[in-house]
NUSENU-305186 format. One record per atom (N, C-alpha, C): x, y, z. Coordinates in steps of 0.05 Angstrom, whole numbers, plus 5000, padded with zeros to 4 digits. Layout:
XYZ/...
END
This chain:
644141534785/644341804796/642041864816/639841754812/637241844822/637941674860/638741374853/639641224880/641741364891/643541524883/646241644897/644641904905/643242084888/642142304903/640542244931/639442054925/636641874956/638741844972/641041704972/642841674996/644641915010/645142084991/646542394998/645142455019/641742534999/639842705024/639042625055/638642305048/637942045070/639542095091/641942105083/644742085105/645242415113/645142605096/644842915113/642542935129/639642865120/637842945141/638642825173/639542605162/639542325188/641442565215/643642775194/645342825220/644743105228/643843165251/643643415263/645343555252/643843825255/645744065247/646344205272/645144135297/647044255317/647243995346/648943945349/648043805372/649743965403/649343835420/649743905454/651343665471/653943715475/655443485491/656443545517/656643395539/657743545563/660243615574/661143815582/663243935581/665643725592/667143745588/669543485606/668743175599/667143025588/666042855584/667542815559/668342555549/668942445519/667242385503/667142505477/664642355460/665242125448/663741955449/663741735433/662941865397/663641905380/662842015349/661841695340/662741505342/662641315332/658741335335/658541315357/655841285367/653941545352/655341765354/653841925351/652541875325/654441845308/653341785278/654041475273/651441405277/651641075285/650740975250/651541195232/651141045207/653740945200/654940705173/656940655175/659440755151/656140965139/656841075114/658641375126/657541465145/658341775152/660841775162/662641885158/664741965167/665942175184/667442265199/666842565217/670242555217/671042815218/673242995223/672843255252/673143065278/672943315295/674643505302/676643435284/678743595286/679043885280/676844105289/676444375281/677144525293/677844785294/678445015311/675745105323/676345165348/674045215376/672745495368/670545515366/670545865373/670946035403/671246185399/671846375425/669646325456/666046155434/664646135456/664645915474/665845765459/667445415467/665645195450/663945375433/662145165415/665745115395/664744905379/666244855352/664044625330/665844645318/663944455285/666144175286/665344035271/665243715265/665043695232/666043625214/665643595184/664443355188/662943275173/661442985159/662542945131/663042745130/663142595093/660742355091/661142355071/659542105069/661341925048/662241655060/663941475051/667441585051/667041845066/669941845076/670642085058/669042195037/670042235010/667542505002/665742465005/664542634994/662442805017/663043065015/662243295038/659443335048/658543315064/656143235075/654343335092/655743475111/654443715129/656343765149/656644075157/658244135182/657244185209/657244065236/655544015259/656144155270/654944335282/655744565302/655844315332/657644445342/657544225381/658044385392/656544445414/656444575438/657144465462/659444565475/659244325501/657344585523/656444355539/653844375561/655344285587/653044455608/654344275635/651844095637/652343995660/650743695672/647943925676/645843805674/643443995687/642343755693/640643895708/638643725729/635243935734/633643765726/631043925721/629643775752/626843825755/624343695766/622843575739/621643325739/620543275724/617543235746/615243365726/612143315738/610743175729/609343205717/607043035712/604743135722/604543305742/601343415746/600443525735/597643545739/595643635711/595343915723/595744095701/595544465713/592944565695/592244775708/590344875695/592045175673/590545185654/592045485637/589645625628/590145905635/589146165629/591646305614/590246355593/591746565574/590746765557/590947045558/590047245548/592247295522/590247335503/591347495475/592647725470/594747795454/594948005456/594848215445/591648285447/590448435431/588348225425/586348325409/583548075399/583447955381/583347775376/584847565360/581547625341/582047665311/580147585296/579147355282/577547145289/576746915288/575346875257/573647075256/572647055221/570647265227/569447335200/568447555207/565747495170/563547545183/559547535180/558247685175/556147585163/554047755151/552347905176/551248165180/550048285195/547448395179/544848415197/543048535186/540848865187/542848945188/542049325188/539749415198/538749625206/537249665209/534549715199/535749695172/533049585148/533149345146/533749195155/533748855146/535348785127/537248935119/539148885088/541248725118/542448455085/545148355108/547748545088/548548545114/551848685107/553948595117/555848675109/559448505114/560848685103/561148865138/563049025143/565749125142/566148845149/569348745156/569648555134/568248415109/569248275088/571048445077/574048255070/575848385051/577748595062/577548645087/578848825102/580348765122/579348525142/581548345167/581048085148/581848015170/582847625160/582447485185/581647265182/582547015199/584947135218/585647085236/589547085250/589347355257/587347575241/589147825254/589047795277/590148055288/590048105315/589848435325/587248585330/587448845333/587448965364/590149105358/591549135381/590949475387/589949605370/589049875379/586549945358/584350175378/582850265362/582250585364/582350725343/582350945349/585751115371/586850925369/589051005388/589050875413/587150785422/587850585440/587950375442/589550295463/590750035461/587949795472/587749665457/585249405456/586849225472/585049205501/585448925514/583548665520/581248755511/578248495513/577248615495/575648335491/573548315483/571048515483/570348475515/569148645523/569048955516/572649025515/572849325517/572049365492/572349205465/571449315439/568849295427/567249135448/563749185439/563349455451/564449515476/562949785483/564550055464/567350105458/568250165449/566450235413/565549955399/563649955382/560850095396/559250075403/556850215408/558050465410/559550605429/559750875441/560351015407/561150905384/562651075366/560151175353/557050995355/555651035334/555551075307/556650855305/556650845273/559051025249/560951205269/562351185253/565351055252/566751135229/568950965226/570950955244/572050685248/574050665266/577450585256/578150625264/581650655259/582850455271/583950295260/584650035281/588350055269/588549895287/592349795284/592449435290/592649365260/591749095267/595348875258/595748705281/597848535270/597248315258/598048315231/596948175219/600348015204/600947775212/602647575196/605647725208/605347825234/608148045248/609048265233/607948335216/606648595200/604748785214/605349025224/603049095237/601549345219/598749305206/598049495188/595549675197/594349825184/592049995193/590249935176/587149955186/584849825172/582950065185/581250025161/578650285182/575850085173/574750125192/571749905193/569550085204/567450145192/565150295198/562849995206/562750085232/559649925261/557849945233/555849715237/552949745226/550749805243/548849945250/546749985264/544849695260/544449595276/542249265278/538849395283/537549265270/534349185280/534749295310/536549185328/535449255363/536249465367/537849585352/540149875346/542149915365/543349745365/545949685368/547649665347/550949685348/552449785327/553349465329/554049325307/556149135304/558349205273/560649035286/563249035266/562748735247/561448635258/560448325234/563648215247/564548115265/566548085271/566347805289/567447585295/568547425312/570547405327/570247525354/573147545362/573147335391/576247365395/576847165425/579247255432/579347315459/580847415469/582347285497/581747085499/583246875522/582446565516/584046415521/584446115516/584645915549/582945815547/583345615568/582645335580/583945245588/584544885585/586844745601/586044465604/588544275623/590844245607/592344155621/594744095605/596843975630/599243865621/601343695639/603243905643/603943875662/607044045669/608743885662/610943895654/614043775644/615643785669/617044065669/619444015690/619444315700/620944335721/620544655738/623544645745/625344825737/628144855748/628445015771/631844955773/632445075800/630845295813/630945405797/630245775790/626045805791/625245635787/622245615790/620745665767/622945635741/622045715717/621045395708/619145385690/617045105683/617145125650/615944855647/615544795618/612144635616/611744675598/608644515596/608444455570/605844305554/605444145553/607144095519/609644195519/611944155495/611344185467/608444325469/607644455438/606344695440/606844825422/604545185430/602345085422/599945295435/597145295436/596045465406/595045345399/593345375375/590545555375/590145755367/587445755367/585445515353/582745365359/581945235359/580845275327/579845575318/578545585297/580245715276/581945905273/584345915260/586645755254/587045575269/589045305270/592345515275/591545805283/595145965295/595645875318/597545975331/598845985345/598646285365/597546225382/596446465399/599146655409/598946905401/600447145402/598347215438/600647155458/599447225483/599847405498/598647585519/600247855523/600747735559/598547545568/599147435593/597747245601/598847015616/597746855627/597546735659/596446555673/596646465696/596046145692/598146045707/597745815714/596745715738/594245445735/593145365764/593245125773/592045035798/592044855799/589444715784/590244435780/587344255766/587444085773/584643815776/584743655794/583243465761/583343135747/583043035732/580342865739/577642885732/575542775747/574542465729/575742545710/575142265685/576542285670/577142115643/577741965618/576341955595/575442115570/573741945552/576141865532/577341545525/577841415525/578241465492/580541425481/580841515460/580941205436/580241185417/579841095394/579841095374/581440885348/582540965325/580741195306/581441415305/580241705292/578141835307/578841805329/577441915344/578741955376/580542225379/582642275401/580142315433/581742125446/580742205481/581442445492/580542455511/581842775529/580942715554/583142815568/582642845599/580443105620/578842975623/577143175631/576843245660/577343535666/577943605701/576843805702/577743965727/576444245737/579444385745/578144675732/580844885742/578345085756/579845135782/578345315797/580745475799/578645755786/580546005781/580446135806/580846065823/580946275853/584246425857/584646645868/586646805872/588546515883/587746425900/588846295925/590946055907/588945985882/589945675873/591145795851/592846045846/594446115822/596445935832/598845765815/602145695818/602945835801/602345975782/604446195776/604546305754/605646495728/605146615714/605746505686/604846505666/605146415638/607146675625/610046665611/610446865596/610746815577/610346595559/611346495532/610046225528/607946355502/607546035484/608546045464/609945785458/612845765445/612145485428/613345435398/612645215386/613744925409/615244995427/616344825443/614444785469/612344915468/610544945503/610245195509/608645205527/608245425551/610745465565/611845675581/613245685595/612945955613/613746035643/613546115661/614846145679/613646235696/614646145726/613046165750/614145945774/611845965790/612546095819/610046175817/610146455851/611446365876/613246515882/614346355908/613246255925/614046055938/612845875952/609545735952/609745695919/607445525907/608545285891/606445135889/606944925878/608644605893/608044705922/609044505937/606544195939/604944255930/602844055916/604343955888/605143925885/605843825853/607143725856/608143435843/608543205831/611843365827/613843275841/616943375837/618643115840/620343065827/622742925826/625243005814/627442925817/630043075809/630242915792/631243035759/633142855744/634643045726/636642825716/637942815701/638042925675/638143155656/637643185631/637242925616/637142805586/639442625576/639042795548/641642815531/641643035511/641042835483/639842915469/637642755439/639942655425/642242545427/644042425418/644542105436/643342195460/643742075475/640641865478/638541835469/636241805473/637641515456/634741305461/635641205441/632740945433/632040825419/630140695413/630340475440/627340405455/626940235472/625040335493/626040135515/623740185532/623940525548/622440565561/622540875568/618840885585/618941045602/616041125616/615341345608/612941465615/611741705628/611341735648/611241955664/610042135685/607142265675/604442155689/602442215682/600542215703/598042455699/595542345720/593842255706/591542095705/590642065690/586941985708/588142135730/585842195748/586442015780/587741825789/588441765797/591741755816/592842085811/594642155816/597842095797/600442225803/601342175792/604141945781/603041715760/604141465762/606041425737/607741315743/609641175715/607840895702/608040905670/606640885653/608940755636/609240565628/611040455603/610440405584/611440555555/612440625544/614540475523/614540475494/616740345485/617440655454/620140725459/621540935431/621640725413/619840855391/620840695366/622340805347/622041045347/623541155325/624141495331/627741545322/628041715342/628741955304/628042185316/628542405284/630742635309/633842605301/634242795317/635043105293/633943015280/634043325261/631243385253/629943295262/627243375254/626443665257/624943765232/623844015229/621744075242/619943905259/618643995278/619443895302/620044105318/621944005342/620243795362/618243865361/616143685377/615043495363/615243325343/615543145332/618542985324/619943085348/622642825340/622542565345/621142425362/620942155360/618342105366/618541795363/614841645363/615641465395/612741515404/612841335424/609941165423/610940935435/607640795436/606940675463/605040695476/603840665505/603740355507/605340235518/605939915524/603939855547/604140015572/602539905597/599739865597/599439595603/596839485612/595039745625/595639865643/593239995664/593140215644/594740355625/593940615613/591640615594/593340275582/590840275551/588440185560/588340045583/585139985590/583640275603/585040385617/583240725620/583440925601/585241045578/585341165565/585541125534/587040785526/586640705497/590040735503/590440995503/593341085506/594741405507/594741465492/594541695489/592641975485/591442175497/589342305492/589642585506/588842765495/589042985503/588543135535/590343285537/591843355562/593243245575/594543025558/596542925564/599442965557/599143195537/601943285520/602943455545/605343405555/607443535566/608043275585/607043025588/607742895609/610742775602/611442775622/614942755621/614942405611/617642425593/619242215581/621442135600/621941925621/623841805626/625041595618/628341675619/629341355604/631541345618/632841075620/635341095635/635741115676/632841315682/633341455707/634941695691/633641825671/634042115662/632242275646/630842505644/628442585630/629342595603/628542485587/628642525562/627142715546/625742805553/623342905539/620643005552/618443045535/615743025540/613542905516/611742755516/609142725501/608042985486/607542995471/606443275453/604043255429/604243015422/601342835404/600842685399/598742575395/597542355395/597042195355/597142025351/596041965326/593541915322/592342105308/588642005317/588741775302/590341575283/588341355271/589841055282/591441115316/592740955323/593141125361/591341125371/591641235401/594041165415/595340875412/596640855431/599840935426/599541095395/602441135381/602141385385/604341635394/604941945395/607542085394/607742335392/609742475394/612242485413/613942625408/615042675429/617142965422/617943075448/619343215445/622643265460/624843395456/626943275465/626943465493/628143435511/628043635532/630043875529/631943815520/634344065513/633044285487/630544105479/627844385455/626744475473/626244355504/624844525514/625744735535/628044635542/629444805563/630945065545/630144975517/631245245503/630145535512/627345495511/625945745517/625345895543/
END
């Protein structure tokens, strides 16, 4: 019983619960479910949107999962590879953790213990709406010491907290608070469609000391230029190290969404004619398949194809940016970088002469082994 349950679950996880096929095109099913145990019945009624379902068995006989299929048209992206710069503002002040303060008698105090958290995010004080950092130190001093009224989102729950400033030794008011209120760093571009809308680096941005996922109210994308390598090593991840010069002039374009799938945007008309563009082919995560395959990368030296071998492909995987493993084959990458290393997540996956994907992480106790992500997760958003 225990071996027939292991093969039930084995063989449902193995099959997507939704996949994407192209419109007018024949599917091969045989392929699709290239196990020899699964069985398929596509014989279903269409819905009205032109999606329909697929039954699975397993051994012909016993019920197994129902596949939603979508037919798709042909798309055709830009795939990049240049290294962008990212500016991104919070939305609202992200609470980082929150400390002992020492009064104006020398007693320590902790204002804010037991009252915010890690993750919040306070988005008004007193009734107004909080946009810096800045605005809530002066905001703090001007109250003198008394209580403040906040509207804090906390877990997409948005609740109210009241926090009384402490007067300091220099007499100044503090909240015993850690806050941050913009994020910024290199990263790869993926692909830019017809329309000038972009994808980057195929995982959302984290805050560094909370380990969330940054709730952003706006961003800008720049240009960046890659000046070195520190060279990555088993438990111990490399990163690409460059310059973003924030000048008006060198914006390409606006950030509106960090998404478990990437950054995404769009860029200002008639920018970004510096950047690393080629036309391809979608290819849809049914279609991927273990083997050889490149990247699109800079790695300071402009932007070059990089080979690459898929070893193992998850097309139902629960983290979308972890569906398959890739490992860095080419001579010239592992001698400058090991293989894989940070600011390198979004560099485009080609296979076939079609984008498959993008890079998204690295294994710290194996550099030249990483993530990947499918491109039809990223063109979702």
């Amino acid at each position: 019983m225990a071996m027939g349950t292991l093969i039930y679950h084995t063989a449902k996880e193995s099959v997507p619960d939704e996949i994407r096929v192209l419109k007018n095109h024949d599917v091969d099913w045989d392929i699709m479910f290239d196990r020899k145990v699964i069985t398929y019945d596509p014989a279903v009624e269409a819905s009205w949107r032109g999606s329909y379902r697929v039954e699975c068995r397993l051994f012909g006989v016993i019920p197994l999962k129902t596949v939603k299929v979508i037919p798709v048209d042909t798309r055709m992206v830009y795939a990049s590879g240049s290294p962008v710069g990212i500016y991104m503002e919070t939305e609202g002040v992200l609470i980082i953790d929150s400390g002992e303060i020492r009064n104006a008698e020398g007693i320590l105090q902790s204002p804010a213990e037991h009252i915010v958290q890690p993750g919040d995010y306070i988005r008004k004080v007193n009734g107004k709406v909080l946009e810096s950092k800045k605005q809530l130190i002066k905001m703090v001093n001007e109250n003198q010491g008394n209580p403040m009224e906040m509207e804090v989102m906390r877990n997409e729950e948005m609740i109210m907290v009241s926090l009384t400033p402490i007067q300091t030794e220099d007499g100044s008011y503090k909240l015993g608070l850690w806050v941050r209120d913009n994020i910024q760093g290199i990263g790869t571009l993926t692909y830019i469609d017809e329309t000038g809308k972009f994808g980057a680096l195929g995982h959302g941005i984290s805050d560094v000391d909370t380990g969330e996922q940054l709730n952003i109210a706006q961003g800008e994308l720049y240009d960046a230029r890659i000046l070195s390598v520190q060279k990555g090593t088993s438990g111990s991840p490399g990163e690409l190290r460059g310059v973003i010069d924030y000048q008006e002039y060198l914006k390409l374009g606006e950030i509106s969404g960090n998404t478990s799938n990437g950054i995404t945007g769009r860029l200002y008309t008639g920018k970004g004619s510096e950047l690393h563009k080629e036309a391809y082919e979608i290819i849809l995560k049914q279609d991927l398949q273990t083997g050889p395959a490149y990247i699109l990368s800079d790695v300071g030296d402009g932007v070059k194809e990089y080979d690459i071998q898929i070893m193992k492909i998850d097309r139902n995987a629960k983290n979308s940016n972890k569906s398959f493993v890739i490992q860095v084959t080419d001579p010239e990458l592992l001698n400058k970088t090991g293989g894989i290393v940070q600011g390198m997540s979004g560099s485009p996956i080609i296979q076939n002469g079609k984008i498959a994907g993008a890079v998204t992480h690295v294994l710290v106790n194996d550099p030249t082994r990483g993530y990947g992500i499918f491109i039809e997760n990223m063109l979702e958003h």
